[in-house]
C-alpha positions in Angstrom: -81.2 29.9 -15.8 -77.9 29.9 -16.7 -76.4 30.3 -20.3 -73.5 28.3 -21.1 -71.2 30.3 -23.5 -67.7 29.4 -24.7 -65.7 32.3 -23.0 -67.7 31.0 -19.4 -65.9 27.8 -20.2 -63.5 26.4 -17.7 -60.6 23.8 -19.5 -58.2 23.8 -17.0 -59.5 21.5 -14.9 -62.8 19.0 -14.2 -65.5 18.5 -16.8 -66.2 21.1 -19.0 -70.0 22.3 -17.6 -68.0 22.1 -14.1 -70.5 24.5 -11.8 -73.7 24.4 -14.6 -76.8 22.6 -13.2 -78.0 19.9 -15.6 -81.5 18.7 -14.8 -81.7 15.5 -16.5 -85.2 15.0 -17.7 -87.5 12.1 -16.7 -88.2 8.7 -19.0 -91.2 9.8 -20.4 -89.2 13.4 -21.3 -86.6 11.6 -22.6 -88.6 9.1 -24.7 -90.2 12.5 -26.3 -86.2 14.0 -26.5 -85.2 10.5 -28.1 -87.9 10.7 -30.8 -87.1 14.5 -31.8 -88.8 16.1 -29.3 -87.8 19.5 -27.4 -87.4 19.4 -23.8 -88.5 22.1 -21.9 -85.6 25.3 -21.4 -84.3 23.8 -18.1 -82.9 21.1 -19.7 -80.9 23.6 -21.9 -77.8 22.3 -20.3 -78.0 18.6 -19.8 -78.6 18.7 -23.8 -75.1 20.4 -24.2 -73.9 17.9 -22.3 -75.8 15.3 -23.8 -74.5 16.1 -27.2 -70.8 16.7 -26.2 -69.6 14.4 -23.5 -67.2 11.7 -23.8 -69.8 8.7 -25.0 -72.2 11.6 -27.0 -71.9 8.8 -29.8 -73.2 5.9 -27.6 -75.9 8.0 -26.6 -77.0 9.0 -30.0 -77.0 4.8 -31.0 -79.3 4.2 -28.0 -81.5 7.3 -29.2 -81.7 5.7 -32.8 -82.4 2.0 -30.7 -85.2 3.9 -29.1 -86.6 4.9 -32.3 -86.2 1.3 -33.8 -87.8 -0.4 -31.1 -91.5 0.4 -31.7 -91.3 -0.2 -35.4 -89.3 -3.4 -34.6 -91.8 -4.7 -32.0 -94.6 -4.2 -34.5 -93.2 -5.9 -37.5 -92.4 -9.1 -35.5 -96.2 -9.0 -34.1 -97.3 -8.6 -37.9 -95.1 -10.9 -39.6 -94.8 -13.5 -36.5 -92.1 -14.9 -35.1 -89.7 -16.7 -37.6 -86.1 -16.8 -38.8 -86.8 -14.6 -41.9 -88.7 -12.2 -39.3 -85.5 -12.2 -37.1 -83.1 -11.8 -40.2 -84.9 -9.4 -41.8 -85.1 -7.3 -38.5 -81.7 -7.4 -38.0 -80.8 -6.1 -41.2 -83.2 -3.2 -41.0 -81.5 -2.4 -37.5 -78.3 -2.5 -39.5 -78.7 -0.3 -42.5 -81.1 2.6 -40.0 -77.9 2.3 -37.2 -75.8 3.4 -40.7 -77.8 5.9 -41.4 -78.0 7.4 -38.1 -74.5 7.3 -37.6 -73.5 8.3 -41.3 -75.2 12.2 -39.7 -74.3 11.5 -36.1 -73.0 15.5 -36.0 -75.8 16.9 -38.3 -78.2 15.7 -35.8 -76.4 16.7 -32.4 -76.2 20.2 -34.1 -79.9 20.5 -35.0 -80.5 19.2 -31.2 -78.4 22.3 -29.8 -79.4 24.5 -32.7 -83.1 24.2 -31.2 -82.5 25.3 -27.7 -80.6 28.4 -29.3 -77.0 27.4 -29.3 -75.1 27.9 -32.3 -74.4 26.3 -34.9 -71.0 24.5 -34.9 -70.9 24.2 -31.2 -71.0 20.7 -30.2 -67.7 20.5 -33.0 -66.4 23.1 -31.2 -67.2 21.6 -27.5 -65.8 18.1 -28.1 -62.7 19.5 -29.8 -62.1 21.4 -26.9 -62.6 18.1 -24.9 -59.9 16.3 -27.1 -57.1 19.1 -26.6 -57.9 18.6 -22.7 -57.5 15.2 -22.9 -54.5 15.5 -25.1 -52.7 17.8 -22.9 -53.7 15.8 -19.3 -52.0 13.1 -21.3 -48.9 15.1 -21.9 -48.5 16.5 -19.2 -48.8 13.0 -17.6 -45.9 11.4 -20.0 -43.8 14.6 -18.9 -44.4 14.8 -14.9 -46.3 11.6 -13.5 -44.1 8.9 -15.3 -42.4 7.6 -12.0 -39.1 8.5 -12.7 
C-alpha cells in the first residue's frame, strides 16, 4: 500500500497523486462511503483524491443528494404526490444542501482524518493545487502569450 505524504508530493508537473494507485470503490462501496461509511484501506488514496481534487465540492453536493434521496423518496410515498409535497421537498433539499455546504471542509477533514491522515490536510492539498494552478497560469501570461 502506498502512503501518500506531503514531502512524496510532486507539484511540478501533472496531478498531484501522479504515480499513486487509486482504486475507486464500487456503487454499493460508494453508497456506504456517501452515507459516512469507511471504505476498506485500499481506498486510502482515492479518498485523498476524492476530498481534494478540483470539483471535491461537487462531489460532496452529490454525496449530500445521496443522502437526501431516500428520505425524499419516502416522504413523497407518505405524503402523496401534490404541489405542497413537491414544495415542501424542495425546501427541505434547500436548507440540508446549506447545511452541508455551510461544513463542506469540516466533513472532508473527518473523511481523511478516518483513514489516518492528518488533520488539516485536504486545506493544505487544495491550497497546494491553487498555487499550481496559479503559477501554470503565470507562467502562461509570461511565455505562451503568442508574441
Amino acid at each position: 500500500m502506498c502512503i501518500v505524504t506531503f514531502s512524496r508530493l510532486s507539484l511540478t508537473s501533472g496531478p498531484i497523486l501522479d504515480g499513486v494507485h487509486r482504486q475507486r470503490p464500487g456503487p454499493l462501496w460508494w453508497t456506504w462511503y456517501a452515507f459516512g461509511g469507511k471504505l476498506p484501506d485500499r481506498h486510502r488514496e482515492w479518498v485523498l483524491n476524492d476530498v481534494t481534487c478540483r470539483t471535491w465540492w461537487l462531489r460532496h453536493v452529490a454525496r449530500s443528494l445521496v443522502q437526501l434521496a431516500p428520505v425524499a423518496a419516502l416522504l413523497l410515498v407518505v405524503l402523496g404526490p401534490g404541489w405542497i409535497t413537491y414544495l415542501g421537498l424542495a425546501a427541505g433539499t434547500i436548507l440540508a444542501l446549506i447545511y452541508s455546504v455551510a461544513y463542506i471542509e469540516e466533513t472532508g477533514e473527518h473523511r481523511l482524518g478516518k483513514y489516518g491522515y492528518p488533520v488539516g490536510t485536504g486545506r493544505e492539498m487544495r491550497a497546494r493545487r491553487g498555487r499550481r494552478v496559479a503559477d501554470q497560469e503565470h507562467y502562461n501570461a509570461i511565455y505562451r502569450s503568442g508574441a
